[in-house]
PDB file of N, H, CA, C and O in Angstrom:
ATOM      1  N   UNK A   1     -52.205 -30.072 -28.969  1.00  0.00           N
ATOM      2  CA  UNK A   1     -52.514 -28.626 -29.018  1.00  0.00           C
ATOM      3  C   UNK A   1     -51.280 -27.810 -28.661  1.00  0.00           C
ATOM      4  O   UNK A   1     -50.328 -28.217 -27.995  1.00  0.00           O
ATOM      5  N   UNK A   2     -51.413 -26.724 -29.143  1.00  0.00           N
ATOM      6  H   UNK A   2     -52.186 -26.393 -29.685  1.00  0.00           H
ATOM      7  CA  UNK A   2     -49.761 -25.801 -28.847  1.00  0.00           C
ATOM      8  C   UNK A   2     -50.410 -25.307 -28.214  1.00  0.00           C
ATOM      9  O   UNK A   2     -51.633 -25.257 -28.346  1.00  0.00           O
ATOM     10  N   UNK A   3     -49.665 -24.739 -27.233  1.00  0.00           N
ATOM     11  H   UNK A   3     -48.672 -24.780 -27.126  1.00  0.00           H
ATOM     12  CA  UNK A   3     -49.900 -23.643 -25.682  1.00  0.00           C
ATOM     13  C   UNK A   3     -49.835 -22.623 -26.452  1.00  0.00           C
ATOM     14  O   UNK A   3     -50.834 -21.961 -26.170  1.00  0.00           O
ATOM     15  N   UNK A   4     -49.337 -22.169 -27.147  1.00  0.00           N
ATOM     16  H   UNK A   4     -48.525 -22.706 -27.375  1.00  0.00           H
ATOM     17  CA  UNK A   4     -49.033 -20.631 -27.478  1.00  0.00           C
ATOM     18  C   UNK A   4     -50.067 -20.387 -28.358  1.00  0.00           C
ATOM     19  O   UNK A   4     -50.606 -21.287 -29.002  1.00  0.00           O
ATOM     20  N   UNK A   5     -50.497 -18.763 -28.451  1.00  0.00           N
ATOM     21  H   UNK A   5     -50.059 -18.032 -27.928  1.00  0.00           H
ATOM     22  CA  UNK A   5     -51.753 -18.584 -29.091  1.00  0.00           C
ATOM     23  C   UNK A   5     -51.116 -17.313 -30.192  1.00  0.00           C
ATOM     24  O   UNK A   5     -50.937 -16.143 -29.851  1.00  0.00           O
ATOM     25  N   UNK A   6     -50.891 -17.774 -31.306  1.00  0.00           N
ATOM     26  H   UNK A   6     -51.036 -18.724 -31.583  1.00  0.00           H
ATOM     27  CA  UNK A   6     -50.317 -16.510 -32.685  1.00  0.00           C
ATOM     28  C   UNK A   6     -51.902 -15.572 -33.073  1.00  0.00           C
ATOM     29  O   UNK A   6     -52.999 -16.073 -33.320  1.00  0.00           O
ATOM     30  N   UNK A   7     -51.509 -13.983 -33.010  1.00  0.00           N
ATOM     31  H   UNK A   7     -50.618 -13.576 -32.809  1.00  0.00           H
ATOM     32  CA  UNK A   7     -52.055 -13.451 -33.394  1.00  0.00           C
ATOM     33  C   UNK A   7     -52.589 -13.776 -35.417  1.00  0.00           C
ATOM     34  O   UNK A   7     -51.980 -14.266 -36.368  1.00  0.00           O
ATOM     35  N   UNK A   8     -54.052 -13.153 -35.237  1.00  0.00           N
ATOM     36  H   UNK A   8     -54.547 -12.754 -34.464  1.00  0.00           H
ATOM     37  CA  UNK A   8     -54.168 -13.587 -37.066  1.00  0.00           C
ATOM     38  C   UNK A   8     -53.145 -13.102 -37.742  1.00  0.00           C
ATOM     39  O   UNK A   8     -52.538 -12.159 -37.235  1.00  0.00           O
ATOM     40  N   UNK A   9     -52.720 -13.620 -39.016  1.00  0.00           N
ATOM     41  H   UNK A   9     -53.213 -14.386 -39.428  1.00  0.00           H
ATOM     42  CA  UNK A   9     -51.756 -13.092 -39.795  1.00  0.00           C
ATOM     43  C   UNK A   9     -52.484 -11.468 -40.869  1.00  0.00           C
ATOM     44  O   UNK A   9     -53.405 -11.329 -41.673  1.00  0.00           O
ATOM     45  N   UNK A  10     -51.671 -10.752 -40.402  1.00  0.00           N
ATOM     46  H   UNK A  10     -50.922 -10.865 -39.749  1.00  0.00           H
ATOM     47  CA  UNK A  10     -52.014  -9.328 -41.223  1.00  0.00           C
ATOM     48  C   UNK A  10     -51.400  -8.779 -42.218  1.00  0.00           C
ATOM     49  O   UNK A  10     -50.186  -8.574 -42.239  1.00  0.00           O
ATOM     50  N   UNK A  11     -52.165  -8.507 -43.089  1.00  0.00           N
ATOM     51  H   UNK A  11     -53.151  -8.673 -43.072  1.00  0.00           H
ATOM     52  CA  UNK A  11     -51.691  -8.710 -44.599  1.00  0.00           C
ATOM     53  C   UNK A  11     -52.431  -7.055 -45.484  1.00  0.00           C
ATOM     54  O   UNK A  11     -53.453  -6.804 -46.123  1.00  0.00           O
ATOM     55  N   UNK A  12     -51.149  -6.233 -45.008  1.00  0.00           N
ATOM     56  H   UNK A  12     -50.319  -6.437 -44.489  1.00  0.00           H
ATOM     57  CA  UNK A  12     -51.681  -4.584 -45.572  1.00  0.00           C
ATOM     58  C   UNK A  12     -51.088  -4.032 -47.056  1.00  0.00           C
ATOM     59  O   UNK A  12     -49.887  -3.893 -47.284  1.00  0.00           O
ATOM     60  N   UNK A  13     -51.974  -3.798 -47.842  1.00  0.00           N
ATOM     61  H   UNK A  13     -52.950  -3.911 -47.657  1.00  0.00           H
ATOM     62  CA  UNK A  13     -51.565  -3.444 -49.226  1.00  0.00           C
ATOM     63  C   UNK A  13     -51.377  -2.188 -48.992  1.00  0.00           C
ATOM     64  O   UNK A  13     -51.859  -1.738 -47.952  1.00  0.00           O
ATOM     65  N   UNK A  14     -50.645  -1.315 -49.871  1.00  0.00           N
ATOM     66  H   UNK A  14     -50.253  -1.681 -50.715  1.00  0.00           H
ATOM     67  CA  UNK A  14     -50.426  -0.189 -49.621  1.00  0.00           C
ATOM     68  C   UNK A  14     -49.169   0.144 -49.745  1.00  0.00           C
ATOM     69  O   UNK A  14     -48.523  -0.867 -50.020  1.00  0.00           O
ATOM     70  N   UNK A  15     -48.422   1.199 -49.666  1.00  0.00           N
ATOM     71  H   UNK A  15     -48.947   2.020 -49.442  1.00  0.00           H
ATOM     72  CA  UNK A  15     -47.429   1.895 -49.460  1.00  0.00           C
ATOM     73  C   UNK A  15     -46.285   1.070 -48.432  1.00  0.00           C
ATOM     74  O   UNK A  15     -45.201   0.657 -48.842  1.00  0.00           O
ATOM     75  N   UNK A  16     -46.846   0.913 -46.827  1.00  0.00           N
ATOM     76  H   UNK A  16     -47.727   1.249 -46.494  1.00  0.00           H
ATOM     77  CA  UNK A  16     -46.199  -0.067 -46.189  1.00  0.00           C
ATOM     78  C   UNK A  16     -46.431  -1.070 -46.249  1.00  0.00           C
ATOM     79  O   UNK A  16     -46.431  -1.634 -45.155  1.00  0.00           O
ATOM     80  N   UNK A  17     -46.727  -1.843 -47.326  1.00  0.00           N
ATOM     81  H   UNK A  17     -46.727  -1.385 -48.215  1.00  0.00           H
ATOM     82  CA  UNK A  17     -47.191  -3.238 -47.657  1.00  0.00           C
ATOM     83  C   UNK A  17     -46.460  -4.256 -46.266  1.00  0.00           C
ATOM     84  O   UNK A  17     -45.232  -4.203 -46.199  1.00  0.00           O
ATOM     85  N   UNK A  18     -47.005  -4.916 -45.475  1.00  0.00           N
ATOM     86  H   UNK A  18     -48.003  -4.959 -45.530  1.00  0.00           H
ATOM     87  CA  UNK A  18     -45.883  -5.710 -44.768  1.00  0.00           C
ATOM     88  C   UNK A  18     -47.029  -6.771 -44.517  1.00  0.00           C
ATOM     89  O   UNK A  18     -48.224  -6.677 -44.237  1.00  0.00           O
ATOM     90  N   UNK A  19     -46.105  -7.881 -44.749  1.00  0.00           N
ATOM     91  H   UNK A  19     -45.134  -7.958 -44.976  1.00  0.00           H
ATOM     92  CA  UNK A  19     -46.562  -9.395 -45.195  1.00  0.00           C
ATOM     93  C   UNK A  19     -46.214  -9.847 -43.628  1.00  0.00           C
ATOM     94  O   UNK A  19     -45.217  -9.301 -43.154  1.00  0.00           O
ATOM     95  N   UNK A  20     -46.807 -10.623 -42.921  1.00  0.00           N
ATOM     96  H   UNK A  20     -47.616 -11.066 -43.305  1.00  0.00           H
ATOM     97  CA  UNK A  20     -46.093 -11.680 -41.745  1.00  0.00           C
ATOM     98  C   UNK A  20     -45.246 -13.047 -42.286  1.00  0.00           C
ATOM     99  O   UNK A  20     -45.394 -13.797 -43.251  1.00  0.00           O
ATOM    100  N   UNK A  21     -44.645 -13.004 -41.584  1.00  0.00           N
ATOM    101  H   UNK A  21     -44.525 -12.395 -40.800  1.00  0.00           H
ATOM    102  CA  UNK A  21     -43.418 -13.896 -41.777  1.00  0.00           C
ATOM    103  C   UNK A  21     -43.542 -14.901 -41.371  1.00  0.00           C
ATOM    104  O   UNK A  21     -42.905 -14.484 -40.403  1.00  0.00           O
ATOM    105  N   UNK A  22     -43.903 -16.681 -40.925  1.00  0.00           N
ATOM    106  H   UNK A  22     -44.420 -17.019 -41.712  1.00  0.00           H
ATOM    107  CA  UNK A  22     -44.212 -17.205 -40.264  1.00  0.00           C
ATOM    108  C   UNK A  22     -42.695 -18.071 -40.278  1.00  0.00           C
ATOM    109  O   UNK A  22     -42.339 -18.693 -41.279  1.00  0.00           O
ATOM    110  N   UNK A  23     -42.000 -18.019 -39.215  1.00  0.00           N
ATOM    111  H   UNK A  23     -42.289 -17.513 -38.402  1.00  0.00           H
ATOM    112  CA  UNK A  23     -40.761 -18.908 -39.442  1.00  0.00           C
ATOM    113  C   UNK A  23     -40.542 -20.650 -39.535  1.00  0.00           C
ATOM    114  O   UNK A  23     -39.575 -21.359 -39.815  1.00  0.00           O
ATOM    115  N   UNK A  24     -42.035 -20.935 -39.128  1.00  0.00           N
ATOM    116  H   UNK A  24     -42.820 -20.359 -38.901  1.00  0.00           H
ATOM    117  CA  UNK A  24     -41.944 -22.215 -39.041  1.00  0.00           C
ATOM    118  C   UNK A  24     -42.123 -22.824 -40.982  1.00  0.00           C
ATOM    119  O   UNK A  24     -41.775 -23.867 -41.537  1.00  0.00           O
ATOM    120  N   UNK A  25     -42.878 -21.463 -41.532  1.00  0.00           N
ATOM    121  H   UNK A  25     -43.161 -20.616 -41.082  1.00  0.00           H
ATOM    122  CA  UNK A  25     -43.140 -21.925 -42.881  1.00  0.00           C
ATOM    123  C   UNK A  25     -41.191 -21.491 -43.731  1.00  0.00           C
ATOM    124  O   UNK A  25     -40.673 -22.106 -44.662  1.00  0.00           O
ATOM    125  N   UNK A  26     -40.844 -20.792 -43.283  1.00  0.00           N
ATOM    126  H   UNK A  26     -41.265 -20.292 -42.526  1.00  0.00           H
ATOM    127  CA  UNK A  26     -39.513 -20.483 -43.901  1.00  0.00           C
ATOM    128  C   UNK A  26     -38.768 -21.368 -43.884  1.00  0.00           C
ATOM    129  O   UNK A  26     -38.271 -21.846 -44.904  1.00  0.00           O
ATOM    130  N   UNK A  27     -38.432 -21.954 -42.161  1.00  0.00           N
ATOM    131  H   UNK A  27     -38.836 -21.566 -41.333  1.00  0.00           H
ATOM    132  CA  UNK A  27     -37.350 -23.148 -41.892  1.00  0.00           C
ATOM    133  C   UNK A  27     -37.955 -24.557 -42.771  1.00  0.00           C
ATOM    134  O   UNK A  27     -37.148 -25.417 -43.124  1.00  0.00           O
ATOM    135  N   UNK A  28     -39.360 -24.693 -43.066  1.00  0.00           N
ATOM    136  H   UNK A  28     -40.016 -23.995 -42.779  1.00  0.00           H
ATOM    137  CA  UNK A  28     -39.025 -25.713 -43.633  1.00  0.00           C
ATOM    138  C   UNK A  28     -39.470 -25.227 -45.221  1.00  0.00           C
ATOM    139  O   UNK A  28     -39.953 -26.216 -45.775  1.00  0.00           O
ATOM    140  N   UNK A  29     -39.471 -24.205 -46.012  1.00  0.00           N
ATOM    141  H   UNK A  29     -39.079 -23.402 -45.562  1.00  0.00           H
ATOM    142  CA  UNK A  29     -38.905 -24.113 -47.291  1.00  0.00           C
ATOM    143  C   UNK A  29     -37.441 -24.181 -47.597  1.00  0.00           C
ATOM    144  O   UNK A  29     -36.887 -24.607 -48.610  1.00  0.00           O
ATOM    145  N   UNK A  30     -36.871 -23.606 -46.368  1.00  0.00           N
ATOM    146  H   UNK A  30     -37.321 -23.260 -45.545  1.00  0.00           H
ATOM    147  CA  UNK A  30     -35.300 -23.419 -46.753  1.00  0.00           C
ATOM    148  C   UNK A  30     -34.706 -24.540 -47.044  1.00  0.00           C
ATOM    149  O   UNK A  30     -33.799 -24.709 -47.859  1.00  0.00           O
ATOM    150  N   UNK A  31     -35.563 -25.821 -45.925  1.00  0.00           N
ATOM    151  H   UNK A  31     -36.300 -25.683 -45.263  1.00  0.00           H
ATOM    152  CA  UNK A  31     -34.652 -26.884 -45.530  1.00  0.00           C
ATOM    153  C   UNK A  31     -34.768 -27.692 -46.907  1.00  0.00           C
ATOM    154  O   UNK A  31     -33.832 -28.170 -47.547  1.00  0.00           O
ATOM    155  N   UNK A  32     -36.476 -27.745 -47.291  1.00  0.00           N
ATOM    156  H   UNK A  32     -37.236 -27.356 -46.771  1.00  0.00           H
ATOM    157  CA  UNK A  32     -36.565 -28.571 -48.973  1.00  0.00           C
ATOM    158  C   UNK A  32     -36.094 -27.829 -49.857  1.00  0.00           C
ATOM    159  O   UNK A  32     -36.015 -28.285 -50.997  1.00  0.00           O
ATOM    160  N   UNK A  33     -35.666 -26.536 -49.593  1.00  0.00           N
ATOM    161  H   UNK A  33     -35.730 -26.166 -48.667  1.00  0.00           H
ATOM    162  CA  UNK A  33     -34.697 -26.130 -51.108  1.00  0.00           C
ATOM    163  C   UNK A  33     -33.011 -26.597 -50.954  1.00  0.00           C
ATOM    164  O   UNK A  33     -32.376 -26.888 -51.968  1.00  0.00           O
ATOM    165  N   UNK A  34     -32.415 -26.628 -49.675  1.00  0.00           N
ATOM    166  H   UNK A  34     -32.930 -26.391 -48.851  1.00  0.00           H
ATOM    167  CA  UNK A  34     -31.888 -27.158 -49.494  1.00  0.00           C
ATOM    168  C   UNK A  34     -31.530 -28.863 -50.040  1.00  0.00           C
ATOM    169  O   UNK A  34     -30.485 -29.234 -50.575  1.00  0.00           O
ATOM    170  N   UNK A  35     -32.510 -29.547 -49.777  1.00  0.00           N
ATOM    171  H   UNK A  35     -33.359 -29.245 -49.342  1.00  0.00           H
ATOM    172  CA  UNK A  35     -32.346 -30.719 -50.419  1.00  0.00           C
ATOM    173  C   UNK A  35     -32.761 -30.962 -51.757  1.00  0.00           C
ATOM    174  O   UNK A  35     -32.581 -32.106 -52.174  1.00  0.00           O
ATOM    175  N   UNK A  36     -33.344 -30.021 -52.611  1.00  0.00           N
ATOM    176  H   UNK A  36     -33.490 -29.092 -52.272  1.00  0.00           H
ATOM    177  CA  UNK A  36     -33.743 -29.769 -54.154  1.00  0.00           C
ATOM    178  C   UNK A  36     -32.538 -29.302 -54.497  1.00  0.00           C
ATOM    179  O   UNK A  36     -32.276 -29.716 -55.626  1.00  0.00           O
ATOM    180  N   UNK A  37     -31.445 -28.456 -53.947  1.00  0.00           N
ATOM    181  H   UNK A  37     -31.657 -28.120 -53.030  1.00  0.00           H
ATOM    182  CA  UNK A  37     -29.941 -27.703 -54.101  1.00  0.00           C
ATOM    183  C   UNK A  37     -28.955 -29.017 -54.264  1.00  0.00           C
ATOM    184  O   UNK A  37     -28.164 -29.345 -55.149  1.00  0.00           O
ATOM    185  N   UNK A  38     -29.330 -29.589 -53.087  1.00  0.00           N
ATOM    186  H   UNK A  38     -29.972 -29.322 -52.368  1.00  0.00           H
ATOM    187  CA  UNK A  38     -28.523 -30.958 -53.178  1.00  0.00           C
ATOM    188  C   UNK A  38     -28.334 -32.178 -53.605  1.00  0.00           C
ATOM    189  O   UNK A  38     -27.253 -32.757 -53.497  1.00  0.00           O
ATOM    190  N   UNK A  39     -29.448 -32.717 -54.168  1.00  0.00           N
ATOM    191  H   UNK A  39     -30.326 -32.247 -54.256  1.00  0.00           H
ATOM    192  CA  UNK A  39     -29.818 -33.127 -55.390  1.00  0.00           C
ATOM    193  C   UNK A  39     -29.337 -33.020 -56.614  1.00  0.00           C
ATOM    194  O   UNK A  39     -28.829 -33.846 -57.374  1.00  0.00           O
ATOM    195  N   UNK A  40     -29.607 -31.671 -56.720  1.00  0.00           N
ATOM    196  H   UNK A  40     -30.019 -31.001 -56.103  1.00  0.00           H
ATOM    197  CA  UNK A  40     -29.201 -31.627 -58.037  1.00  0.00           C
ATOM    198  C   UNK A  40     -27.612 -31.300 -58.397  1.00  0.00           C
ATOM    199  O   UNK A  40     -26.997 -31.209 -59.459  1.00  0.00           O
ATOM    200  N   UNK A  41     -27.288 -31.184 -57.157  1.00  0.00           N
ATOM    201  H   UNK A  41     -27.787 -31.259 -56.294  1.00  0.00           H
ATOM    202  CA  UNK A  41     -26.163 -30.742 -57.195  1.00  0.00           C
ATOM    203  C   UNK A  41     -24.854 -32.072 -57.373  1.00  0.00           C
ATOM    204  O   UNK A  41     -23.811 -32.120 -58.024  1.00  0.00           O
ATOM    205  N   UNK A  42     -25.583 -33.089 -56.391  1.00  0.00           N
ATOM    206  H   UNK A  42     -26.431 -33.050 -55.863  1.00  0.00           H
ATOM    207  CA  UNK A  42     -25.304 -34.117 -56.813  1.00  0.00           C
ATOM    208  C   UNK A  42     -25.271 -35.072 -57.970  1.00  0.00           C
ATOM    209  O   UNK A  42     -24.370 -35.901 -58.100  1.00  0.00           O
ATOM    210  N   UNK A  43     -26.268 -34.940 -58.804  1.00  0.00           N
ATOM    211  H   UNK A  43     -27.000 -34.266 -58.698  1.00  0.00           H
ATOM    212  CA  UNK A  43     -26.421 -35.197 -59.987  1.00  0.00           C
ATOM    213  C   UNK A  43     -25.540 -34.593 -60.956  1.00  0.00           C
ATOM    214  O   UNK A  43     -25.368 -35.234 -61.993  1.00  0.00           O
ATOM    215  N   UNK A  44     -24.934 -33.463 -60.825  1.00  0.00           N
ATOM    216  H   UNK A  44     -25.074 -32.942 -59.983  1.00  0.00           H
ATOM    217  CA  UNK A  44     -24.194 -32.983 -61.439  1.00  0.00           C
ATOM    218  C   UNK A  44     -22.911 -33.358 -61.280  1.00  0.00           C
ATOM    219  O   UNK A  44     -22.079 -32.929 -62.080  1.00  0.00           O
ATOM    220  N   UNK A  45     -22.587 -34.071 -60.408  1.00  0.00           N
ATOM    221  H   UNK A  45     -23.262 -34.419 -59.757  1.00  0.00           H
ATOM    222  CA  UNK A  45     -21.213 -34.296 -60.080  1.00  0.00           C
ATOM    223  C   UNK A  45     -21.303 -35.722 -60.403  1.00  0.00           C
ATOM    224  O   UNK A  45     -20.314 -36.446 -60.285  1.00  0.00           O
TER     225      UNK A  45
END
């Protein structure tokens, strides 16, 4: 169980549209685009 308790995620359409950010979901998209980058990048070489 995590100790820490995250408020629900709030999600307002509108004018100030503002999405929550969850960083734990970012660090690990970045990290598999990262290795989809490198991959292919490798392949290319």
């Amino acid at each position: 169980m995590e100790g820490r308790i995250l408020p629900p995620p709030r999600i307002e359409y509108g004018r100030n549209a503002t999405v929550p950010i969850d960083p734990e979901k970012v660090i690990k998209s970045t990290v598999e685009n990262n290795q989809i980058l490198s991959k292919y990048s490798t392949r290319r070489v």
